[in-house]
C-alpha positions in Angstrom: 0.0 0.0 0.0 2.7 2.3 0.7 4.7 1.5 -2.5 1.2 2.6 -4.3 1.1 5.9 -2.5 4.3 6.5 -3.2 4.4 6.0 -6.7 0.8 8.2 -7.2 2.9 10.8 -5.4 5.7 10.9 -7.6 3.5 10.8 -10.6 1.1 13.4 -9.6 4.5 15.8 -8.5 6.1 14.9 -12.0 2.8 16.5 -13.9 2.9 19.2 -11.7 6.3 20.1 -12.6 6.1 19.4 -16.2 2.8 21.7 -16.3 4.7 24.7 -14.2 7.8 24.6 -16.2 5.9 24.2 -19.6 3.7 27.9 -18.2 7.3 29.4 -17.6 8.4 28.1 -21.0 5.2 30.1 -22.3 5.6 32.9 -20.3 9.1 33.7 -21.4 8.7 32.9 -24.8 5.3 35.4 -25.1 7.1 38.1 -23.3 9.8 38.0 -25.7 7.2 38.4 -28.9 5.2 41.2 -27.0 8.5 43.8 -27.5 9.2 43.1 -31.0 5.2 43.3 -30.8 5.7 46.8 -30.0 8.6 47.5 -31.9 7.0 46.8 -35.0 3.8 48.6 -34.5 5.6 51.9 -33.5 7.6 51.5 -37.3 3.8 50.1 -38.8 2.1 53.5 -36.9 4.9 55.6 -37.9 4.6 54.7 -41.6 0.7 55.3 -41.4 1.3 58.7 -40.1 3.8 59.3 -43.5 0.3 58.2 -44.9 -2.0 60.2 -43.4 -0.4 63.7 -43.6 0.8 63.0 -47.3 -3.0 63.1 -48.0 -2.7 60.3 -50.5 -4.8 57.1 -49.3 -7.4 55.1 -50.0 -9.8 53.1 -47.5 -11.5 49.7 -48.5 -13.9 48.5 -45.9 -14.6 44.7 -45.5 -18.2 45.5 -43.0 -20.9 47.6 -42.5 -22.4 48.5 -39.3 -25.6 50.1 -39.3 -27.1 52.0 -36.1 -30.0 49.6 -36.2 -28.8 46.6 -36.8 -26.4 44.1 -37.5 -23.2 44.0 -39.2 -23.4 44.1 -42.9 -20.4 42.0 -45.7 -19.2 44.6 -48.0 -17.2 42.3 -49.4 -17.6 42.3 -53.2 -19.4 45.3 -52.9 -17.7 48.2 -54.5 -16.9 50.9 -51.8 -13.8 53.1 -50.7 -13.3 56.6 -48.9 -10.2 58.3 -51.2 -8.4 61.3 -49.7 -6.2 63.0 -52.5 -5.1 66.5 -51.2 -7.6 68.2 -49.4 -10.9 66.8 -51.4 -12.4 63.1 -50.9 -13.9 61.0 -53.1 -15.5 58.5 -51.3 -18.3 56.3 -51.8 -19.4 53.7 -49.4 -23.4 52.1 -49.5 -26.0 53.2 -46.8 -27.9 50.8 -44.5 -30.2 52.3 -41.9 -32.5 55.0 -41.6 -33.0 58.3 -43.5 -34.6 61.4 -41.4 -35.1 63.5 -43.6 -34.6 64.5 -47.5 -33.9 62.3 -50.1 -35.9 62.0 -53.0 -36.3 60.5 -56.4 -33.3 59.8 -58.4 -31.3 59.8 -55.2 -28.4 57.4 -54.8 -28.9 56.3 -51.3 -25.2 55.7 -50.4 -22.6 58.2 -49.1 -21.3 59.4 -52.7 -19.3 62.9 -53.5 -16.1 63.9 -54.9 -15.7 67.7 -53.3 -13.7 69.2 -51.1 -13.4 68.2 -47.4 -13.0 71.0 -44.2 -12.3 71.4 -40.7 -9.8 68.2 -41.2 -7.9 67.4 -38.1 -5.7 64.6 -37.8 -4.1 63.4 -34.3 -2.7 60.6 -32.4 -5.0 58.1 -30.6 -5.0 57.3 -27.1 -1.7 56.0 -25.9 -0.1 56.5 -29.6 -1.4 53.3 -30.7 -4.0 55.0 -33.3 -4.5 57.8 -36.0 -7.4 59.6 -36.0 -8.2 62.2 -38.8 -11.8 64.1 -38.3 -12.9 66.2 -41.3 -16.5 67.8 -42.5 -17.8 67.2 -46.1 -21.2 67.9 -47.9 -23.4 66.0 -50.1 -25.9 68.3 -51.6 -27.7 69.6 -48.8 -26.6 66.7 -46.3 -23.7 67.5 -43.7 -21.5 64.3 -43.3 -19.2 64.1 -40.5 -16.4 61.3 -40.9 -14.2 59.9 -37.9 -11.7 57.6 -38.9 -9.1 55.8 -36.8 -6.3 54.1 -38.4 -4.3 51.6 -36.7 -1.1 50.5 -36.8 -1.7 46.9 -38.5 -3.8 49.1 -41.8 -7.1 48.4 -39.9 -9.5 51.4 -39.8 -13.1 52.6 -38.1 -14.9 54.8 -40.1 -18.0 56.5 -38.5 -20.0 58.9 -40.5 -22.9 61.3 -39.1 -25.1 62.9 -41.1 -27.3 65.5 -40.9 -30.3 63.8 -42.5 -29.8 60.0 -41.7 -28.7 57.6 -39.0 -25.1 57.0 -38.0 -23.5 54.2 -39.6 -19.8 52.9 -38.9 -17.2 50.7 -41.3 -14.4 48.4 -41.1 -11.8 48.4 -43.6 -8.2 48.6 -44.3 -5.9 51.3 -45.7 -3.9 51.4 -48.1 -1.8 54.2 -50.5 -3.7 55.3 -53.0 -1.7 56.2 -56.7 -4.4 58.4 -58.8 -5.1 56.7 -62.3 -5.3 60.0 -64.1 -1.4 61.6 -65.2 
C-alpha cells in the first residue's frame, strides 16, 4: 500500500512540474514576442502617419455596421473613402434609416467627390492609433467622418449625417496612386 502511494505521489508531483515549467516556458517565450510586438507597430504607426499627412490614401472597408442593426459584408461590394489633397472621393453604400430629404433619383449611399473641411488629424490614445476628423457635404446633407487608423492598416470609419442615421465601417488602408497623369 505504501509503494502505491508513493508512486501516485511521484507521478502526480512529476505533472505538476512538467505543467509549471511548460507555463514558464510560455511565459518567457510570449514576453519576448510582445517587444518586437511593440517595436513593430511603433515603425507600422509611424509609416501610417507618413500616410496620413501625405493626404494620398485610400480606404477599402470589409463590413458595414448600421445603427439599427447588425453587421453588414461589404465584401464584393464596391466601396472606398479616397483622400487625395484636401478633397475626398468616397463612396461607401447606406444601411439604416433616412430622417429626412432624399428623393427620387437619389443614390442612397454616401457618394461625392468635393472638397473636405475642418480636417484634423491626431494621435489616438496612448499612440497606438491615428485619428483624422474632417466635415464634407453632399448636396444639402452635412456628413461628419471619424476615422481611426491603426497600426496593423485596420481602420473605423464612422459617418454622421445631418439627414440619416449614423452608420460605422471596417476596412483597411492602403496608398492610393491616382489613375489619371
Amino acid at each position: 500500500m505504501k509503494n502505491i502511494a508513493k508512486h501516485l505521489n511521484n507521478s502526480v508531483l512529476k505533472k505538476i512540474l512538467i505543467t509549471v515549467i511548460t507555463l514558464l516556458v510560455l511565459c518567457l517565450v510570449g514576453s519576448c514576442r510582445s517587444t518586437k510586438t511593440k517595436e513593430a507597430q511603433a515603425f507600422e504607426l509611424e509609416e501610417i502617419s507618413n500616410l496620413v499627412n501625405d493626404k494620398t490614401f485610400e480606404i477599402e472597408n470589409m463590413w458595414a455596421f448600421p445603427l439599427r442593426g447588425s453587421r453588414i459584408d461589404l465584401i464584393g461590394n464596391p466601396n472606398f473613402l479616397r483622400i487625395k489633397g484636401d478633397s475626398a472621393n468616397v463612396n461607401l453604400p447606406y444601411f439604416g434609416v433616412r430622417q429626412f430629404g432624399g428623393g427620387y433619383g437619389d443614390r442612397g449611399g454616401i457618394i461625392f467627390n468635393d472638397a473636405i473641411k475642418d480636417v484634423k488629424i491626431e494621435e489616438g490614445k496612448n499612440g497606438k492609433s491615428l485619428i483624422m476628423n474632417f466635415k464634407a457635404n453632399q448636396g444639402n446633407e452635412d456628413l461628419q467622418f471619424y476615422i481611426t487608423i491603426f497600426p496593423n492598416n485596420r481602420t473605423d470609419i464612422s459617418v454622421n449625417s445631418s439627414q440619416r442615421d449614423a452608420i460605422s465601417y471596417q476596412g483597411t488602408i492602403k496608398s492610393y496612386k491616382s489613375k489619371d497623369k
